[in-house]
Every structure is written in C-alpha cells, then in structure tokens.
N, C-alpha and C positions, 0 to 999 in steps of 0.2 A: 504494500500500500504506500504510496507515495504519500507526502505533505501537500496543503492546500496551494503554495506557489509551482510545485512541480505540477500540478492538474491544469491550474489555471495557464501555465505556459504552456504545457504537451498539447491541450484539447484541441480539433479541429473537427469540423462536421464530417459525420462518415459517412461516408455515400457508396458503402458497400459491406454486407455482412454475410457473416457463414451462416446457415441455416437452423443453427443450434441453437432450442431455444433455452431463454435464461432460466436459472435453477431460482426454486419458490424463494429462497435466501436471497438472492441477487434483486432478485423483483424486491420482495421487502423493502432492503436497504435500500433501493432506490425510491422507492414508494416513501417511507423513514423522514430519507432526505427531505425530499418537496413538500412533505408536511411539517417539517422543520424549521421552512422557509418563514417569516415575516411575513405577517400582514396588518393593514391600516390597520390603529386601535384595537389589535390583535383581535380582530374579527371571525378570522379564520374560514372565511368564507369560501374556499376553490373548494371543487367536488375535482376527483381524480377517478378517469374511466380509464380502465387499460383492456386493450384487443389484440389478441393474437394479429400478428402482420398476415394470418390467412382469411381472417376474421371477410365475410362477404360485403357488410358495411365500408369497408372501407376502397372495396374496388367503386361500389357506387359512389363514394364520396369522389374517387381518382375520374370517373369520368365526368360528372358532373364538372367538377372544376376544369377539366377541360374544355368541356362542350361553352362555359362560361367565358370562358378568357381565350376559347380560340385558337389549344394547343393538341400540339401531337408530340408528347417527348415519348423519351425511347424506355423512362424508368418511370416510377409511382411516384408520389411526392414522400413518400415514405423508406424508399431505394430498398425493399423487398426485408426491412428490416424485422425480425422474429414478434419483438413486440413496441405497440405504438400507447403512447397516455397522452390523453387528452385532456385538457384542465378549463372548466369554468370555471363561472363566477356569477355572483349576484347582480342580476339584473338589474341597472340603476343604482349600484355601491359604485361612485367613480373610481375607488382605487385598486377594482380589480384586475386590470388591464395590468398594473405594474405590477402587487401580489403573484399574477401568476407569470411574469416575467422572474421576479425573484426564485418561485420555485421551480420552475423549467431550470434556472440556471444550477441552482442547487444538485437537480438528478442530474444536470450535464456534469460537473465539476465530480459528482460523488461516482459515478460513470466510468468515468476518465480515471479516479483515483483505483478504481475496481481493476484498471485493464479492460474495461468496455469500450464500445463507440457509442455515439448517438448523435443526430441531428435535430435543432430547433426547427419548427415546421408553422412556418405562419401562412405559406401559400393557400390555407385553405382553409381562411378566412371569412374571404369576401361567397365564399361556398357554403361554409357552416351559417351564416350570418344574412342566406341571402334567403331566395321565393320558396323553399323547401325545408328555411329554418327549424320551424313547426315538427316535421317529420323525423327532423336530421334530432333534435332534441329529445324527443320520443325513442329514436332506435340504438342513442348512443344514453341510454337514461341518465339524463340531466335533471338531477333533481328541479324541483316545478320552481319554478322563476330562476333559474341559472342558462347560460349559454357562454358558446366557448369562446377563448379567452387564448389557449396556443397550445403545440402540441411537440410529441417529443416523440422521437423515433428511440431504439437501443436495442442494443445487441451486440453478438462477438464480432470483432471488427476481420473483418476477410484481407485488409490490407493498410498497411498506414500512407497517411497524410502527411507530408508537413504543416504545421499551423504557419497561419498568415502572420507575415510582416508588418510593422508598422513605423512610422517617422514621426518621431516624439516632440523634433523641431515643430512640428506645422500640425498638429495637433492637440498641443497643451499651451496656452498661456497662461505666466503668471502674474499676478495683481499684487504691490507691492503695497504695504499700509501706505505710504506716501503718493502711491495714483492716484488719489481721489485728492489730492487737496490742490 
C-alpha cells in the first residue's frame, strides 16, 4: 500500500482493465473510502449504486449517450471496466455536485493506493440528467428525490498509464499580503 502522495502522483485514468472482477474486500474498501468523503454540514447525502460492468443498464445508458451527442466510439464510456459506482445526490442540496466530486476522488486515490485502476466518468451526465431521467432513476435505484451526480469506473488495471504533466509556472499564482494594498 502506498502513502497518500504516492497515489495522488501515480493515479491516471485507466482506460483498460482485465476482466477480473474485484474481490467483496476490494469493493468494501473502496465503497469505505467514498463514504468517508466530506460533505456540506456533514449531510451525508450521496446514495452509492455499484453495477457489474456487465450489468445491461449500462449498455443502455452507452447508447443513449450516444445517440445524444452524436457518437460512435470504438469503447463504453466505462472502457469494459468489471465494476462501475454511480453516486447521487439530493435533489436541490446545492452542494452535492462537489460532495460527490470529493468522494469519487477518495475511491480514485484509495484505488490507486490498492494497485487498482479507475476512471472518473462525467460523460454521462447530460444522459442520466436528461428526457429519460425519470427511468434512468428508477433502474439504477436512486433513492426518491436523488439523481446523479458522477460516476467511477474500477478494476485491475490491464496496463499502465503515465499520469499527466503539468507547469506549475502558469498554473499557480501567488498573492502576497502586500498585493492588495
């Protein structure tokens, strides 16, 4: 198990897994994690659905969002990954949007400390969220006044990635007590 700077440097979205799915331990702790996350006025409000990546739900969700946005890729938005968690949130609590950013990040980082992959999954969004919402709420049972919020692919990683680069010059500015006067 790595420490929390080694996760957070190693991690990169994996967009390719072996077929093996995660052991009940593995789900757990990752499940653990995202419940561990922070939320507004400790609300605690995200509901967490987890689906087998064979699960039939989620081909409909892949072509839906297709058929929406007018694509033909060659992979799932899920990249055939064992298992996928889905996380709402409380309809009208504005700060569920960040909450369930917080705990997506949490199973990503706790993931990545495991020796897993996984991928953050917002593409399919404007699909959970759209003329089919109603249903899509229903078949992924969301408790009654929740709707989704983001979702997280995982599983054994089939191959590594490098993590992406960044330039800290053009990125970070710093504000000196003396800026403002």
């Amino acid at each position: 198990m790595s420490n929390t700077f080694d996760s957070i440097a190693g991690r990169s979205s994996t967009r390719s897994y072996r077929d093996t799915p995660l052991s009940e331990e593995e789900l757990n702790r990752l499940l653990t994690a995202g419940l561990q996350a922070p939320t507004a006025t400790n609300r605690q409000e995200l509901h967490f659905t987890v689906l087998s990546g064979r699960h039939p739900i989620l081909a409909e969700i892949e072509n839906e969002k297709n058929r929406t946005r007018h694509l033909n890729p060659t992979v799932n938005f899920y990249y055939n990954a064992p298992t996928v968690i889905l996380i709402s949130g409380e309809k009208g609590f504005k700060w569920s949007f960040l909450d369930a950013g917080i705990a997506v990040e949490n199973i990503a980082l706790a993931a990545e400390a495991m020796g897993l992959g996984s991928v953050i999954v917002g593409c399919i969004y404007d699909t959970l969220r759209g003329e089919r919402r109603a249903m899509y709420e229903k078949a992924l049972a969301f408790p009654e006044g929740y709707e989704f919020e983001i979702a997280i692919a995982v599983g054994h990683k089939a191959g590594e990635k490098t993590p992406h680069t960044f330039e800290k010059a053009k990125q970070i500015t710093f504000l000196s007590d003396s800026d403002h006067e």
